[in-house]
C-alpha positions as CSV (number, residue, x, y, z in Angstrom):
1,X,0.0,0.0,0.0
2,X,2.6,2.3,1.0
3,X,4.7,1.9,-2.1
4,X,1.8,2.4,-4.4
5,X,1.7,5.5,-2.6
6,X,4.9,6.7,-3.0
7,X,4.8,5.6,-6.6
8,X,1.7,7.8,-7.0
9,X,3.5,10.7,-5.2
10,X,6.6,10.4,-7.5
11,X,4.7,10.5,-10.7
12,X,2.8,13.8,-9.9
13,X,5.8,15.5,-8.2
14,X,8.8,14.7,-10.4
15,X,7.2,16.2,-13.1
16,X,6.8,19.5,-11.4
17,X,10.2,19.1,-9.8
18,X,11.7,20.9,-13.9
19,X,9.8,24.1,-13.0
20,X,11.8,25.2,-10.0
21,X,15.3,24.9,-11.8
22,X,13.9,27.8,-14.3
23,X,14.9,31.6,-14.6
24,X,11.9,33.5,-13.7
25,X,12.4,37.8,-14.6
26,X,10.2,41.1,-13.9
27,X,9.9,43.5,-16.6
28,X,7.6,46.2,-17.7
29,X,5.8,45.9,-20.5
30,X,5.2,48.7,-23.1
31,X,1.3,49.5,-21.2
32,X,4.0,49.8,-17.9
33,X,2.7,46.5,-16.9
34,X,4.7,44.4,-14.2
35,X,4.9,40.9,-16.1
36,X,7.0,38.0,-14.7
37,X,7.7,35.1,-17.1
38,X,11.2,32.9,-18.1
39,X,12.0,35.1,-21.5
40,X,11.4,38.9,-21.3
41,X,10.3,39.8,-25.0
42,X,13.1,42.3,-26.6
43,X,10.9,45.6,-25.9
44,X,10.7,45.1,-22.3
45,X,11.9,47.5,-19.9
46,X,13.2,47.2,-16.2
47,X,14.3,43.6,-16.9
48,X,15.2,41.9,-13.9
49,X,16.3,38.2,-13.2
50,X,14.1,37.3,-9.7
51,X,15.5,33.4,-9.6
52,X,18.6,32.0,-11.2
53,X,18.3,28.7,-13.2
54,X,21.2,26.1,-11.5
55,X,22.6,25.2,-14.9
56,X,23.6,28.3,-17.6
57,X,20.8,29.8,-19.1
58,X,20.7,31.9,-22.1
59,X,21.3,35.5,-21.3
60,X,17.8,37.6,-22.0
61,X,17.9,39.7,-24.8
62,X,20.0,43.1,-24.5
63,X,22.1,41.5,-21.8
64,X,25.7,41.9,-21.8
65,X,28.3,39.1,-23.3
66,X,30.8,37.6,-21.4
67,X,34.2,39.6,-21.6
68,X,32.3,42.9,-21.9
69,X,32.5,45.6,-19.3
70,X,29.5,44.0,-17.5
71,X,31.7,41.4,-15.5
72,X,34.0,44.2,-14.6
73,X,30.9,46.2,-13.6
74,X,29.6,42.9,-11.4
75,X,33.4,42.3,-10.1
76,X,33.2,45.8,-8.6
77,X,30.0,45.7,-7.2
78,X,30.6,42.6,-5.7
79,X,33.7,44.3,-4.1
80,X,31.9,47.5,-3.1
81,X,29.1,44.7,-1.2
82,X,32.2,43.0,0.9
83,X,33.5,46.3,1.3
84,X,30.2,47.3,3.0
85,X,29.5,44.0,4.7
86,X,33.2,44.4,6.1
87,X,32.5,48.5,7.5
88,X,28.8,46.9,9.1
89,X,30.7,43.9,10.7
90,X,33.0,46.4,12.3
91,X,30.8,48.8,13.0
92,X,28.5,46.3,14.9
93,X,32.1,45.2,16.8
94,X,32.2,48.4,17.7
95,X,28.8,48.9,19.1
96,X,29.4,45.5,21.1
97,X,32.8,46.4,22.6
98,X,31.2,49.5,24.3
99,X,28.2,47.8,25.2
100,X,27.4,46.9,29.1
101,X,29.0,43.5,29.6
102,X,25.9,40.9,30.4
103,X,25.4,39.6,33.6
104,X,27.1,35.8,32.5
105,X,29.9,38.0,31.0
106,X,30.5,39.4,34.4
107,X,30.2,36.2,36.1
108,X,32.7,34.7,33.6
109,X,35.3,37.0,33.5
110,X,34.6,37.1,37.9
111,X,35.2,33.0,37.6
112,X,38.3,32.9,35.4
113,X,39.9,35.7,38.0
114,X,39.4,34.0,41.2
115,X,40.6,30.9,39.0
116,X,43.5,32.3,37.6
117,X,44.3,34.0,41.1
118,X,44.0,30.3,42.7
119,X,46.6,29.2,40.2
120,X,48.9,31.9,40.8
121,X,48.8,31.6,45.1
122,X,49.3,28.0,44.5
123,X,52.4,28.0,42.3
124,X,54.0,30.3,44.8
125,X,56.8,28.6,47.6
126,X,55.7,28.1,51.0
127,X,58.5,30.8,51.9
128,X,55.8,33.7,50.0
129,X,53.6,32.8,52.5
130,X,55.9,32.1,55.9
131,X,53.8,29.1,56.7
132,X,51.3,26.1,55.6
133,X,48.5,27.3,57.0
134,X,48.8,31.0,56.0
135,X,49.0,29.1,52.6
136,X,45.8,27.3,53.0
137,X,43.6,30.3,54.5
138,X,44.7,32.5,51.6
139,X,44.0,29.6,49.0
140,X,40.6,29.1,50.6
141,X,39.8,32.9,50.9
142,X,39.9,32.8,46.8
143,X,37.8,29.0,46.6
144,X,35.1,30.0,49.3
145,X,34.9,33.4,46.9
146,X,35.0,31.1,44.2
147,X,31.7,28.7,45.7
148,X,30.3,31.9,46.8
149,X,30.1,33.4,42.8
150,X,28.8,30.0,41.2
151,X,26.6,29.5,44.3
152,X,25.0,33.2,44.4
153,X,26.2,35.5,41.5
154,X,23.7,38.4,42.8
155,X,24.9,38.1,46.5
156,X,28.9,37.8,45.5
157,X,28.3,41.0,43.3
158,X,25.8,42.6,45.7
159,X,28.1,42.1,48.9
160,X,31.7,42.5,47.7
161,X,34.2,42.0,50.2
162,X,37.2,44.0,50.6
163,X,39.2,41.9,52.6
164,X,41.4,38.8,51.6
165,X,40.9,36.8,55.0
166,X,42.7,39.1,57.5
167,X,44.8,40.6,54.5
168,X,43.5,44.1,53.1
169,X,43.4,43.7,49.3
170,X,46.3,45.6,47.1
171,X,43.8,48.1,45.6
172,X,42.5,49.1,49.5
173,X,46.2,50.0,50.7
């Protein structure tokens, strides 16, 4: 049952399938008519091609050859198009870069600093710190800060603290 079906299907749609790989163009017609059709007649103004056949079609009537100025005139246009598209692209860089960073921009760039900070204290010899556990409470400090971000971002950013343990931060000196 099925594959009479499908057979059935195929024979009405295949047929159809020819039409979409045809030009179709908008011109004017001498009563300033909008006509669409797949050959404008030579009279026709305002000729437009609205969808491009896959395979080379025939160019319509008054169209340039190929070599003439026209594919300088297309190579140049394309080039003013990326030239646009490139000044948009930066100009929409632009407006991001000076844009309010987003609240999971924040929190990201918040993480990767207590992170990196973590890094850095534990890299550093037991001498930078004069003992083990002034090493652990400072390490901690920066992981409980960590938990605290990833737990609660609006209480870690509401309630900033100053302090690094019993240590006044670098910027508060």
């Amino acid at each position: 049952m099925k594959l009479r079906l499908l057979a059935a299907l195929a024979c009405f749609l295949l047929p159809g399938l020819s039409y979409l790989n045809a030009d179709v163009f908008r011109w004017v017609d001498r009563d300033g008519t909008v006509v669409f059709g797949n050959r404008p007649p030579a009279d026709a103004r305002d000729v437009r091609r609205m969808f491009e056949e896959a395979a080379p079609a025939p160019a319509p009537p008054g169209a340039a050859e190929p070599g003439d100025a026209g594919v300088e005139a297309v190579l140049q246009e394309l080039e003013a198009e990326k030239a646009r598209e490139e000044a948009e692209r930066r100009q929409a860089e632009a407006v991001r870069r000076q844009a309010p960073p987003t609240r999971a921009e924040l929190i990201a760039r918040e993480r990767e600093k207590l992170e990196k900070r973590i890094a850095e204290l534990e890299e550093q010899p037991l001498e930078y710190f004069g003992s083990q556990k002034n090493k652990r409470v400072r390490i901690g400090y920066y992981r409980y800060r960590l938990d605290k971000l990833l737990a609660d971002p609006e209480g870690y950013f509401a309630n900033p603290e100053p302090f690094e343990g019993n240590v006044k931060t670098p910027a508060q000196e």
